[in-house]
Structures are given as structure tokens and as C-alpha cells.
C-alpha positions in Angstrom: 3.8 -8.9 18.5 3.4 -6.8 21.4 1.6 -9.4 23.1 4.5 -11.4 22.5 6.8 -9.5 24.4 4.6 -8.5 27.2 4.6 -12.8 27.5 8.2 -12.8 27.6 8.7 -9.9 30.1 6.2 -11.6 32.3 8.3 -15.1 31.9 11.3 -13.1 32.5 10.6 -11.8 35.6 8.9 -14.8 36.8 12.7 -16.6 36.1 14.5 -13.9 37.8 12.0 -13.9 40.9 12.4 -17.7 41.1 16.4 -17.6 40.6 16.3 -15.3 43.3 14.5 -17.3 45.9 16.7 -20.6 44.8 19.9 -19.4 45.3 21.7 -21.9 47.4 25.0 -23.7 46.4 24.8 -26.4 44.3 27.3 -28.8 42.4 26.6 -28.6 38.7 28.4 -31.8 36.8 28.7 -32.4 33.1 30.5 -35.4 31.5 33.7 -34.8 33.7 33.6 -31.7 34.4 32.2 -30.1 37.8 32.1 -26.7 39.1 30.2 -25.7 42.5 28.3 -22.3 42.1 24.8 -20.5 42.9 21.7 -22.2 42.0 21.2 -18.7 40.5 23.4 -18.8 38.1 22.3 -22.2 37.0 18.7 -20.9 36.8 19.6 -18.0 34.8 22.2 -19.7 32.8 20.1 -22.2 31.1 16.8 -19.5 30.7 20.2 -17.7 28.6 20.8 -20.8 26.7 16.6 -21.6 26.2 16.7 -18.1 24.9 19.9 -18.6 22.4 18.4 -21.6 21.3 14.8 -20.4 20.6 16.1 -17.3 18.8 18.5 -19.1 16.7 15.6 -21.7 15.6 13.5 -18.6 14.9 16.3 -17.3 12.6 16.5 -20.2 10.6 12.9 -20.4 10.0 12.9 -16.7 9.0 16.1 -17.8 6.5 13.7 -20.4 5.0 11.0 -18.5 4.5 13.3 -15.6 3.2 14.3 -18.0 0.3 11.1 -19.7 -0.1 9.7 -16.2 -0.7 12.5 -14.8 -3.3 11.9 -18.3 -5.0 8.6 -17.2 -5.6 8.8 -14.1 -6.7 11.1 -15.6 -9.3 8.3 -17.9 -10.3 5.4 -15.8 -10.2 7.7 -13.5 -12.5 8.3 -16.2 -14.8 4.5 -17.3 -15.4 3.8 -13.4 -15.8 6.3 -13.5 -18.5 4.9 -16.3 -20.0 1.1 -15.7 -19.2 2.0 -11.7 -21.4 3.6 -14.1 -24.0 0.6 -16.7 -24.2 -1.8 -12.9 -24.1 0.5 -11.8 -27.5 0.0 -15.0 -29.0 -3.6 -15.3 -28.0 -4.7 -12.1 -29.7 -2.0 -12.7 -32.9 -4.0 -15.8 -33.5 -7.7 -14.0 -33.2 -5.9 -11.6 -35.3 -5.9 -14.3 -37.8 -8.9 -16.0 -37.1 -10.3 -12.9 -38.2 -8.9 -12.4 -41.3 -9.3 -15.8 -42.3 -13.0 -15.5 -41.3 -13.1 -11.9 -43.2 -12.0 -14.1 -46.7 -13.9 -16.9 -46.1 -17.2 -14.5 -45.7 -15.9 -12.7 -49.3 -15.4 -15.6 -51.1 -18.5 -17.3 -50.0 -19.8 -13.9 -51.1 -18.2 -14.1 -54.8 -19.0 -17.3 -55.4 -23.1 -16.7 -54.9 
């Protein structure tokens, strides 16, 4: 993470360094609309909007994985409930098995 933002300072400054050496007039059009300004403001502008648009891609991916997470927890709870279940049955029926066994070795037993 910190290595992260040491990237982006670096990148940062390197924008504001560049913006700084470009800054002549320029005519910026878009569709119909036109508006003459600083080539820094256009160079800052759109490292602004590169910015917006990588954070708010970010935030929907931590959304997803936000919901994909609390989906499974809710899953993983589930099988637990159902793997404790299976576990009750499980020893209910060696439980039996036993007894059964238990008779079958006493009558066996009676019979002889």
C-alpha cells in the first residue's frame, strides 16, 4: 500500500511539473462548446478526472467484493449448520448401529 502511494506522489508531481512547463493558451472544444484557457488547467483537469474515474471504478469493485464476501459468510454459515446437523445425525445413527450390534451379539449368544 505504501508503495502505492509513493507511485502516485511521484506521478503526481511529475503531472504538476509537466503542467507547469506547458502552460500556454490553448482552445479546448467539445461538441459545441469552446472555451480558451491554460494548457495547465487542461493538464490538470483531466489527471482530476483520470483520478475520479479510477477511484470510482476502485469503489465499485470494493462494493462487489463487499457483497460477494457477506454472501459467503452466509454460505459458509449455512453448510456449518448443516455439516453440525449431518455430525448429530452421524453419531445418532452409530448410536444405533451399536445397539443393534450389541443385540445382535446377545442373541447370537442365546441361541448357542
Amino acid at each position: 500500500m505504501q508503495a502505492y502511494l509513493i507511485i502516485a506522489l511521484v506521478f503526481a508531481i511529475a503531472v504538476a511539473i509537466f503542467a507547469v512547463q506547458n502552460s500556454g493558451a490553448v482552445t479546448v472544444r467539445f461538441l459545441n462548446w469552446q472555451s480558451d484557457t491554460s494548457l495547465i488547467f487542461v493538464i490538470l483537469g483531466s489527471a482530476v478526472a483520470g483520478a475520479l474515474a479510477v477511484g470510482l471504478v476502485g469503489f465499485m469493485k470494493q462494493i462487489s467484493l463487499s457483497i460477494k464476501l457477506r454472501n459467503t459468510s452466509i454460505r459458509l454459515h449455512k453448510l456449518q449448520e448443516e455439516y453440525d446437523r449431518i455430525a448429530v445425525e452421524n453419531d445418532e445413527l452409530r448410536y444405533q448401529l451399536g445397539e443393534t450390534t450389541l443385540k445382535t451379539r446377545l442373541e447370537v449368544g442365546q441361541d448357542s
